[in-house]
N, C-alpha and C positions, 0 to 999 in steps of 0.2 A: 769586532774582529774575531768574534768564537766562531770555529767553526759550527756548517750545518751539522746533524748527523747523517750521517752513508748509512747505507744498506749495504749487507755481507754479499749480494744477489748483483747488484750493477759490478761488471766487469773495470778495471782498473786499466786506466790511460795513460801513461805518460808523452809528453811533447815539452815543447822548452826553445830556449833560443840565446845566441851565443849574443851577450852584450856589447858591441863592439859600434853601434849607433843606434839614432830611433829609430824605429818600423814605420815601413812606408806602407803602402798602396802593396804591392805584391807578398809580405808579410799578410797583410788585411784578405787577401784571395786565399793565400794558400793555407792558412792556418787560423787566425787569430779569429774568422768569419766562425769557423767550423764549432772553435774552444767553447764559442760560446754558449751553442747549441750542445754541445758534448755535455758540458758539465751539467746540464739538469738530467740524462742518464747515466752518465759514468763516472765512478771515484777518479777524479782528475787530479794530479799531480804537475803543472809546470816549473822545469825549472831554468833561474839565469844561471846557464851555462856559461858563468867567469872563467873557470879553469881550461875548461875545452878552449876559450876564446885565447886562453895566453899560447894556444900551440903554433900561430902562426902572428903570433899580436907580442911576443915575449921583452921584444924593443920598446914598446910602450904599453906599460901596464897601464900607465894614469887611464890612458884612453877607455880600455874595457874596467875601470874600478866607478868614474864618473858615469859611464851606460847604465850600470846595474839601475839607477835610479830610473835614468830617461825612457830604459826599456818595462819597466815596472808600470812607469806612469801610461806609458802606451795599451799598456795589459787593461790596466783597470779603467782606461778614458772608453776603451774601445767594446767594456761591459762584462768583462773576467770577474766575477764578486767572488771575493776572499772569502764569503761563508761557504762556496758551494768547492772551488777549487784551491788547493792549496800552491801556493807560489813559495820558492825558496833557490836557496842561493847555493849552488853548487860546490865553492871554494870551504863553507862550512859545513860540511857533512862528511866529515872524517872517513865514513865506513865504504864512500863509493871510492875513495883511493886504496884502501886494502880491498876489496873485492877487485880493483884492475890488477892491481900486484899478485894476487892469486889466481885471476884468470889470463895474466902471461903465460902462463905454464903450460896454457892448453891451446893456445894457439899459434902457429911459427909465423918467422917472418915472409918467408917465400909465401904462405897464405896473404900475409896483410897486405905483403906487396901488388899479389892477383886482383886485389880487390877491385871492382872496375870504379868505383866512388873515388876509392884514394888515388888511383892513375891519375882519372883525371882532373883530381886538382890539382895532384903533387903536379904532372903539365901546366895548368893554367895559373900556377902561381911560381913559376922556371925554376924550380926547386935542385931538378938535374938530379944529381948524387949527394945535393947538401940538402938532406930530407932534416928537420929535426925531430928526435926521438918520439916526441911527446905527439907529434903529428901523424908520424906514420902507427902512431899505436892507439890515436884515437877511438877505432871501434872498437876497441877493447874497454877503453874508459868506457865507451856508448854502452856497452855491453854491462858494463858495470852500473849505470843509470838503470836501465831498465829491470836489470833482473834486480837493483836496490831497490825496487817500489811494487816487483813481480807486477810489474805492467803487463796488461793482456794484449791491447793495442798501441800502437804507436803512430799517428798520424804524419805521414813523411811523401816529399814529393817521388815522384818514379824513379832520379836518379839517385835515391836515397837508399830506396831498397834493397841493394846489396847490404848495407849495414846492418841489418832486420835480421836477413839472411845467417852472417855473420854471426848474431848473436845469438840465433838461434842453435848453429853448429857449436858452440861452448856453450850451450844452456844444456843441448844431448852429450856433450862430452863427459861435463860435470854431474851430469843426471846417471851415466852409464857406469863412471866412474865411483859412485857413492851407494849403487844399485837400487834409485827412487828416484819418486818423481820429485826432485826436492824444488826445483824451479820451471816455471810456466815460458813454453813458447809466446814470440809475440809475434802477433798478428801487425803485418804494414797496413794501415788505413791509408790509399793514395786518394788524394782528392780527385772528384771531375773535372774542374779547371787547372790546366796545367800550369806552367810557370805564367806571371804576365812579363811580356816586354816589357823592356824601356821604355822611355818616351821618343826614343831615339830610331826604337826600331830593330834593331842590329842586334839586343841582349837582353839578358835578362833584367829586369829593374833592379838597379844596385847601388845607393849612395855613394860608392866608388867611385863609380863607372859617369857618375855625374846626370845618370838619365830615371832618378824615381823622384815619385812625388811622397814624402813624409807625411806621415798623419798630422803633425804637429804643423802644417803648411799653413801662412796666411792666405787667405783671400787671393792678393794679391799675387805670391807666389805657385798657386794654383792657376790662378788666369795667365800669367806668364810661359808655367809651364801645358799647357795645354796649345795655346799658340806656336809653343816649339814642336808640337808633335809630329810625326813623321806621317805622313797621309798616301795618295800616289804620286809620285814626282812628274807621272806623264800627263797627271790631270793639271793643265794648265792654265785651262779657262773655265768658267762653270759649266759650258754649253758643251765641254768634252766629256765622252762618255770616260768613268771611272773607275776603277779596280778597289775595289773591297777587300781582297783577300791581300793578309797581309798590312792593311790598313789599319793603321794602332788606333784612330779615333772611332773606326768601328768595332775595332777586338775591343776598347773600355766600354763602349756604351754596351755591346753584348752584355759585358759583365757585372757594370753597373745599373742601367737603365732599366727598371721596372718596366715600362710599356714596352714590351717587345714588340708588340704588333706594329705602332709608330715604326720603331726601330727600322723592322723587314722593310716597312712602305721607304723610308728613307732608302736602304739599301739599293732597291729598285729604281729609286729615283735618281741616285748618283751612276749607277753602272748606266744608264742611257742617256746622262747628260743632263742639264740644266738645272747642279744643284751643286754651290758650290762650297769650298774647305771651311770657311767660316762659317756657315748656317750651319754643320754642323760641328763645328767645334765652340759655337757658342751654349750648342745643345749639351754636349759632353761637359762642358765649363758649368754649366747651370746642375746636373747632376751630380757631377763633384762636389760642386759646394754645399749644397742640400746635405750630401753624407757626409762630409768631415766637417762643417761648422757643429756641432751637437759635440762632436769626439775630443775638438778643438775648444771646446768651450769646458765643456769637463776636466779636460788633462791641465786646463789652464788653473782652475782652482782645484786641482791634486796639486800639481805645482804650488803652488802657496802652502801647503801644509806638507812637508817631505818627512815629518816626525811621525805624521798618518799613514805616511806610504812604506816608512822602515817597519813602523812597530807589524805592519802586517806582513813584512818581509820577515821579520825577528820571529814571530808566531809559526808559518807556516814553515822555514829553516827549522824551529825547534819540533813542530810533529815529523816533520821532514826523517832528524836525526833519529826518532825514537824508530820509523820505520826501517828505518836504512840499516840503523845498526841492528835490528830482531835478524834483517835476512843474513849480517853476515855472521851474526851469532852458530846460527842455522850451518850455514855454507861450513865456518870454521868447524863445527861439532860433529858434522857428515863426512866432511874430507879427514876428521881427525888431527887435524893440528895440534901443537902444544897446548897444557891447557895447565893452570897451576892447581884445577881440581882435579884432576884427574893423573897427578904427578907420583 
């Protein structure tokens, strides 16, 4: 569990994810694909974001305190190694809730409220006027993640980027105000593949939403849901010509399926007929399985040993804390706050 050593020269990442279930298939596109590759150039930092997850999860903590583990296991099934990247636990690292607390000051609410991120969840979850605190002031906590690790990038999908944005407006605030460069812009990392669908078609993949497939899927449950997939509803017989666009079983093989070339012939083969939903969704089923039986099989013996999966949580939380607290030492001794050496 030691870490590797970093170089001073690779730029510093932060990303993370709110525990609140396992990661599925669209976690695996938009991020967890990327980490992996990231962390052999850049000082990587992910963290489980417990506390961010109590701002709209606050009815049931059990649910995001039993994630932290499920979401760890998915980290490391899926090839995160704790020598190269540091994983850690958000609710213990004291020093990114006093850095939120001192970056209220520099933000208002009529801002947080502008924010186009928080609109549209605070809509998509009918929140109305009964916003809770801790929600609407999330990019400020965010704000306080990233400049606690002075991440240089941040890997976040397009609709995320106002929060970048955001952090970056208090990172000049607090930089203008102290008269130094005392904290690093970050840079949004948007991926090329955008959100994936559901299975369903209609949204984005979401355990909620009842339409993703988990990493942690059996076989079984994989072939079920690949069956369910949402395809063209007008292609009725194999011999009708087919619409592709919009077609979930062609948007996954796009994304999964190594042989693109295959892939196009197929394409062309459905749009003029004589190829029908199951020839290719038994293709999509056969590709699936090849990628998460390995990830499935791994998580399954992390699973057996969870004293393996804490003690590496417990390590990267403790370098976690050492980093967090230098920046608000920093932050605290620029801005001048109370100090009892200085009394």
């Amino acid at each position: 569990m030691s870490q590797a050593p970093q170089t001073a020269q690779q730029p510093v990442i932060l990303t993370g994810d709110r525990p609140t279930g396992p990661l599925h298939l669209g976690h695996f596109v938009g991020s967890l694909r990327s980490r992996v590759e990231l962390q052999h150039t850049h000082r990587q930092h992910v963290l489980l974001a417990d506390t961010q997850a109590m701002t709209d999860n606050a009815h049931d903590p059990d649910k995001v305190r039993r994630n932290v583990l499920e979401v760890a296991l998915d980290y490391l099934a899926v090839g995160i190694d704790p020598a190269l990247t540091t994983i850690a636990v958000q609710s213990h690292l004291p020093a990114l809730a006093e850095l939120t607390l001192l970056y209220l000051n520099f933000v208002t609410v009529a801002r947080l409220e502008r924010n186009p991120t928080i609109k549209e969840e605070i809509h998509a979850r009918g929140f109305g006027r009964d916003i809770p605190a801790g929600f609407l002031c999330y990019p400020v906590a965010q704000a306080a993640d990233i400049t606690g690790f002075k991440a240089q990038v941040v890997p976040v999908g397009e609709d995320q980027a106002p929060l970048i944005e955001q952090t970056n407006e208090i990172v000049r605030r607090i930089n203008r105000q102290v008269d130094a460069e005392l904290l690093p812009e970050a840079q949004a990392l948007i991926p090329e593949m955008g959100r994936l669908p559901g299975i369903d078609g209609k949204a984005k993949m979401s355990k909620s939403l009842g339409n993703s497939i988990p990493l942690s899927s059996t076989a079984d449950e994989i072939t079920h849901a690949v069956k369910q997939m949402y395809t063209d509803p007008n292609h009725l017989r194999a011999s009708d010509p087919g619409t592709v666009e919009g077609n979930v079983v062609f948007t996954y093989l796009d994304v999964f399926d190594p042989r693109k070339e295959e892939v196009e012939a197929l394409k062309d083969h459905y749009r003029r007929g004589g190829l029908g939903d199951m020839v290719v969704k038994r293709r999509l089923e056969e590709v699936l399985q090849n990628l998460l039986a390995p990830i499935r099989e791994r998580r399954t013996q992390l699973a057996a040993d969870p004293g393996y999966v804490f003690g590496i949580l417990r390590e990267g939380t403790r370098k976690s804390q050492d980093i967090t607290q230098a920046t608000l030492d920093e932050v605290r001794g620029a801005l001048g706050t109370f100090s009892f050496d200085r009394s």
